[in-house]
N, C-alpha and C positions, 0 to 999 in steps of 0.2 A: 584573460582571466578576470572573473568577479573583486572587484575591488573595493573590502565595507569602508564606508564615510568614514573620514578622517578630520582632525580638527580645523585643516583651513577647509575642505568643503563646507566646514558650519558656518565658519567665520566669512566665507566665499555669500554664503545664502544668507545671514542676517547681518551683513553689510558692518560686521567687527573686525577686531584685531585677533588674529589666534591668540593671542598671550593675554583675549579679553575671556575669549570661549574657553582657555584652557585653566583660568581660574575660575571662573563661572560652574564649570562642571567639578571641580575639585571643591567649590564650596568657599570662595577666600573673600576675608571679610570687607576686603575692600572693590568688590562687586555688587550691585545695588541688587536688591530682592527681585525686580520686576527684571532685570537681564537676565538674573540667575534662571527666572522662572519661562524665559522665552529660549534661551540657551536649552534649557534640558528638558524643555516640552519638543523641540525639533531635535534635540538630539535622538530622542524617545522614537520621533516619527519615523527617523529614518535608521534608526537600531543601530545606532552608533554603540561599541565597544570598545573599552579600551585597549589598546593592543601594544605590544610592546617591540613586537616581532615586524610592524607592519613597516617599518623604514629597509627590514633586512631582506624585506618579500616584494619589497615594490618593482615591480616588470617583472618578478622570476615564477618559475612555478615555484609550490610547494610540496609537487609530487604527490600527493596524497586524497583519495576518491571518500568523498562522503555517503553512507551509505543507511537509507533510513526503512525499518521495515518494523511490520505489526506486530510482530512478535520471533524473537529470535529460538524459544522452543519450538515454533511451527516445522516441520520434516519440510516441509516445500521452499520454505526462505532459508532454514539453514541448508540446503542443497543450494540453492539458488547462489548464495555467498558464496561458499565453496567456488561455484562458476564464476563466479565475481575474479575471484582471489586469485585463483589460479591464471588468468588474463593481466590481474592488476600486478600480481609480484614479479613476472617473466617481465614484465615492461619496463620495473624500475619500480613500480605505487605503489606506495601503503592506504592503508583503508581504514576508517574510522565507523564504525557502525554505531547504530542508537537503533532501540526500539519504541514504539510509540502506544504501545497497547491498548490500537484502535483511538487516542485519544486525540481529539482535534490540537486542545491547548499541548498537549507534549508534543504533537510533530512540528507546530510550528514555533516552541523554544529549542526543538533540538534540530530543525533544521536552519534554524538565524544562529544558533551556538556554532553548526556546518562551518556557516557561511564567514561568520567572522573568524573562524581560523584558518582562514584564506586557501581553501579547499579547491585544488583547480575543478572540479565540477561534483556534481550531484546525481549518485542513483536514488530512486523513490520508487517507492510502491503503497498505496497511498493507505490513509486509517479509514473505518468504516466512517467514523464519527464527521469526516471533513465536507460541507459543502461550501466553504470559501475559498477558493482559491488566490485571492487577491496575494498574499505573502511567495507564494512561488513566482505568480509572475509578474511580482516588483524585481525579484532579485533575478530573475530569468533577463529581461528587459535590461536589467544595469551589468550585465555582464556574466552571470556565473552558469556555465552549461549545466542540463539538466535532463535527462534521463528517464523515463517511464518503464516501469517491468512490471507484468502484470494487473495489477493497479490500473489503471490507465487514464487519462482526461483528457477532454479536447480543448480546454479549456490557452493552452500550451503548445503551439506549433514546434515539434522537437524530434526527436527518434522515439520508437515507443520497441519494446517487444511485449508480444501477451502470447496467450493461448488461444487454439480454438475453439471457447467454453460452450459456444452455441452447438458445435457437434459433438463433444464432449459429453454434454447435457443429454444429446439428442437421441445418444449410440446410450445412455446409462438407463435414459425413460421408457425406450423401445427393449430393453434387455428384462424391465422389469413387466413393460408387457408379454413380453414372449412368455413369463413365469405364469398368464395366467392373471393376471393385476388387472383390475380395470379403474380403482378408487385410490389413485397415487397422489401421494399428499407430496409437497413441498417445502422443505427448511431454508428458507434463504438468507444472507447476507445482509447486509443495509441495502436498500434500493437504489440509492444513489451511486454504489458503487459500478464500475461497466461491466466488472464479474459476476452481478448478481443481474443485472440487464440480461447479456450472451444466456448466462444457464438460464434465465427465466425463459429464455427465446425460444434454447434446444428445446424443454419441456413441453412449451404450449406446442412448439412444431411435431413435438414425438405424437402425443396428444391428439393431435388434429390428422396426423398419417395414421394412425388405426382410428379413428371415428370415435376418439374416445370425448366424449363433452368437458370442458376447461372449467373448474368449478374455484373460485375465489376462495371460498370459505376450506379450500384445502390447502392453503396457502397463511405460511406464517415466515413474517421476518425476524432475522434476529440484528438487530441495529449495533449491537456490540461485537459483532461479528464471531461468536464463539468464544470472544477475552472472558465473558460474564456465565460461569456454568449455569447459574440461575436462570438468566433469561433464556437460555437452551431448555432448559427442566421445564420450565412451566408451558414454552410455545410446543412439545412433546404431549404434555398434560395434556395440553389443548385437544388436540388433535385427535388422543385416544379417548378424550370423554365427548367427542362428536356422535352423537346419534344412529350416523350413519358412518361409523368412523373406516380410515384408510385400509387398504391392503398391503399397504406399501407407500415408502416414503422415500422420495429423491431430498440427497443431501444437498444442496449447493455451499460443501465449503469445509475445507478440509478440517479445521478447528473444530467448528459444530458435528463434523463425523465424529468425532472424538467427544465430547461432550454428551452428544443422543446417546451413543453406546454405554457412557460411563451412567446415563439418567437409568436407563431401562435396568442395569445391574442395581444401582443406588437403589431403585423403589420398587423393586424387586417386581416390575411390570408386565404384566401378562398380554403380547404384543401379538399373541394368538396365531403367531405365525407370519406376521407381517416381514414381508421383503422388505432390506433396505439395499439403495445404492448410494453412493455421495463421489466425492472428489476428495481423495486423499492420497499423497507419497509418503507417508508412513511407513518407517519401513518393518513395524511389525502388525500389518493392517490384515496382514491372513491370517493371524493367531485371534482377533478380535469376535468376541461371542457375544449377540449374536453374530454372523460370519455377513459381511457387505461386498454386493458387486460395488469395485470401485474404479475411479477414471484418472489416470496418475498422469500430470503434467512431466512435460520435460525441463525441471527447474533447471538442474546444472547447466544442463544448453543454453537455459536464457538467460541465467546470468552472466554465460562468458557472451554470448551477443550483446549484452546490456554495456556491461564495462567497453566491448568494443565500437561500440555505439559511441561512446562518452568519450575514448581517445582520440578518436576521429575528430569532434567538437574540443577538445583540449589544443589540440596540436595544428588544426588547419592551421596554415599561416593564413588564408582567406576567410571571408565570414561564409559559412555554410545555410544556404536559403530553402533548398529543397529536403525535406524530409521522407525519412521511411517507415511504416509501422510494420513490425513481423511477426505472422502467427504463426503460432508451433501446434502441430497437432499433437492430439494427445490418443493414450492408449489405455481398452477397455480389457478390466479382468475380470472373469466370473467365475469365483471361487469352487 
């Protein structure tokens, strides 16, 4: 089990006395400025907490799965929890969720917040906004299992479960050439994300099986992943003030499905007819006008794979070397 630094590890690492480090952090006047300032520049580094609990947790579990995602209104993550939950509470777990709303700086306070409350491991699915990964695999490395769903990185030798966004993508792009499409635009996610890679893939590969030409300029990301309406409205704007503009737009992303469809009502958009498809478990996405082919993940499944992933890594008595990543396929609806 992940174990955050405690005051003899500091006292262990700048060669003090705990009862020097433990006035040093508490401020006491008879600590000189210059230890104070070395004390709680290392404490900083290694996100030392204080903890009150941590003498009563020392070798035990805590029972309890941390659980971090982009947004807890999303229909796909709150399914997803659900699968979580339902694995964690049958076990014995309580679960702790945060949401991060796509924000770098919040998923890594509320995944070190996780971690200091002595979480026996970590699900994650990651923010659009993160390409550092240095903070997970410090605390991956010092001990605290950790989990991939959806989200995914390589960054992290671990269990992963995802989808299969690239034939996902592939079965949604091909559905809107069957309608007749030949000038399919694309809304995507942050690029750095592996969900916005996969659907980028299925596209181009739908694309390149009907001899349709791959045109950049029909391609817009949204780096906010759908958290920002705004930047959904205007990468829309775009699109339809294109000269040559789309017949149709593949959504990559279940948020931003919801968002285009709220732009197009908002400014009361004359989309001439334009087909959409996207990626959405919504579960009122066939009421939605206009009406979207869409590609609905199997969240609930992956989060009870996810949490069963992470018990496995909780409870070896062995350390676990060899990893698995599992794709879930997904299934096409056309309204």
């Amino acid at each position: 089990m992940y174990k955050p630094a405690t005051i003899k590890d500091i006292a262990a690492a700048l060669n003090l006395s705990p009862s020097t480090v433990s006035r040093a952090l508490r401020d006491g006047y008879e600590i000189s400025a210059e230890t104070k300032k070395t004390v709680v520049a290392y404490a900083q580094s290694v996100n030392y907490k204080s903890n009150p609990n941590a003498l009563g947790l020392k070798n035990k579990r805590s029972y309890s799965i941390g659980i971090v995602v982009p947004e807890l209104a999303n229909s796909f993550f709150s399914q997803a929890i659900a699968g979580i939950e339902s694995v964690a509470y049958e076990k014995g777990y309580h679960t702790i969720i945060s949401q991060t709303h796509d924000s770098t700086e919040r998923e890594s306070i509320n995944v070190n917040h996780l971690a200091n409350r002595s979480v026996d491991g970590l699900l994650i699915s990651m923010s659009s906004g993160t390409t550092d990964y240095d903070f997970l695999t410090r605390l991956n490395k010092n001990g605290l299992p950790i989990v991939f769903f959806d989200r995914i990185i390589d960054e992290i030798d671990t269990f992963k479960v995802t989808s299969d966004n690239q034939s996902g993508a592939f079965k949604a792009t091909g559905a809107l050439v069957g309608m007749d499409c030949r000038r399919i635009a694309l809304l995507a996610s942050a690029p750095q994300l592996s969900i916005t890679n996969e659907r980028l893939a299925g596209y181009k590969e739908a694309l390149s099986h009907h001899h349709i030409p791959f045109s950049e300029s029909l391609v817009r990301y949204c780096y906010k992943g759908g958290s920002d309406y705004q930047e959904v409205e205007d990468a829309l704007k775009e699109l339809l003030a294109n000269t040559d503009k789309p017949d149709a737009i593949f959504i990559g992303s279940d948020s931003i499905s919801i968002c285009c469809i709220r732009a197009i009502k908002n400014l009361g958009l004359d989309t001439g007819g334009i087909k959409i498809a996207g990626f959405s478990n919504s579960d009122v996405v066939d009421l939605l006008q206009p009406s979207i082919i869409y590609v609905r993940q199997r969240a609930f499944e992956m989060g009870k794979i996810a949490v069963e992933m992470l018990l496995k890594l909780i409870e070896s008595r062995y350390p676990i070397t060899e990893f698995e990543t599992r794709v879930l396929d997904t299934e096409l609806y056309c309204p």
